[in-house]
Structures are given as structure tokens and as C-alpha cells.
N, C-alpha and C positions, 0 to 999 in steps of 0.2 A: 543531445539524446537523439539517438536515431528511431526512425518510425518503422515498419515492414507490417506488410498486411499476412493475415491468415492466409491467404494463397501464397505470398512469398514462402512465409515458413512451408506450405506444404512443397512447393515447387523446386525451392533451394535449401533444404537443411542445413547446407553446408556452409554457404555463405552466412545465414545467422548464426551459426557457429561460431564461426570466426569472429562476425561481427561484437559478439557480445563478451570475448576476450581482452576487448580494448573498452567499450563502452556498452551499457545498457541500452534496452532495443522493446521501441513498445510498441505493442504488434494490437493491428488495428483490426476490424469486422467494418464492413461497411463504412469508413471512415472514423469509425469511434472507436478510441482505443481501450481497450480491454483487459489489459494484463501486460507487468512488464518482466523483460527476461533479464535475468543479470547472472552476468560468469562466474563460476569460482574457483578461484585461485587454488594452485594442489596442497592438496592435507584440509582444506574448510568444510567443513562441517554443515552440509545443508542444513540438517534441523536449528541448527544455532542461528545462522541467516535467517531462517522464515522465525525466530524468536525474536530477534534483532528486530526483524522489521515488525513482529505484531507489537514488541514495545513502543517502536516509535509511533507507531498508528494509535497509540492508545495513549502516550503523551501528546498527541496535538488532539485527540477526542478531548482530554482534559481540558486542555489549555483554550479549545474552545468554548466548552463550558463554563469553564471562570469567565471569559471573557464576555459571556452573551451575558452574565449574571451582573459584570460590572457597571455594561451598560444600561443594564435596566435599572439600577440603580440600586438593585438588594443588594445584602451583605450577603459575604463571602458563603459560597455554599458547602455544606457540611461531608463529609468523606461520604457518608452514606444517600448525601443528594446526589453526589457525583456518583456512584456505584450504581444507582439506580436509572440516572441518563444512561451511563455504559451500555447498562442490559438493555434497556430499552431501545439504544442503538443496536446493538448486535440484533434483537431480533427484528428489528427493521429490515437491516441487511442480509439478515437469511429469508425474511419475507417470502 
């Protein structure tokens, strides 16, 4: 994966243009990166890509979950304990 900082994007458009045709490009603020770009291919469907990826962010939220549960040693937690970590993360994250 390639890196480029907010000043690259401002300075070279074009070159992360490019860049992100061939591979994904995580553009960084003060050395912490922030957001990543990814190309798409003709005829794709932004909104399905940003769905794509809030599924996959919300099966590794899951699977987290199970996971910190196993180790504590409870049983497996119930659909609505995991709905309830969810939201409780989301609004974390909008914080």
C-alpha cells in the first residue's frame, strides 16, 4: 500500500490519481494516516463499495466481540448483546 500525505494530495492530484488505479493510497495528516483512497474500476458503483466496506467493518466489529467474550470466559453472546456493543461503538466513533 502506498502512503501520500494531505499536502501530496493537495499539490499532485494527479499523481494520486494515478496512483490509486493500480493500488490503494493512505493519505496521511501529520504522519497518521487518516483515510484510505481506493480506484474504481468503470461501471462500479460507489455506493456499493462504501457498503462493501461498512459490511466488512462490521464483521470484524463482530468477530471482535466474540472474540473478547471467549476469552473472558462467558458464553457465547446473544444477537442482541452484539447489536448493543455495535451501537455502542458507532457512537463512540461519531463521539
Amino acid at each position: 500500500m502506498k502512503f501520500a500525505s494531505i499536502r501530496d494530495l493537495r499539490n499532485q492530484p494527479g499523481l494520486i490519481r494515478r496512483t490509486v488505479r493500480e493500488e490503494p493510497v493512505t493519505l496521511t495528516a501529520n504522519g497518521r494516516p487518516f483515510a484510505i483512497v481506493l480506484g474504481l474500476q468503470e461501471g462500479e458503483d460507489p455506493g456499493e463499495m462504501e457498503r462493501l466496506i461498512r459490511q466488512a467493518r462490521a464483521q470484524k466489529a463482530v468477530s471482535r466481540i466474540r472474540a473478547r467474550w471467549q476469552e473472558s470466559g462467558q458464553q457465547a453472546p446473544t444477537e442482541s448483546e452484539i447489536e448493543e456493543e455495535v451501537r455502542s461503538a458507532r457512537s463512540a466513533r461519531k463521539g
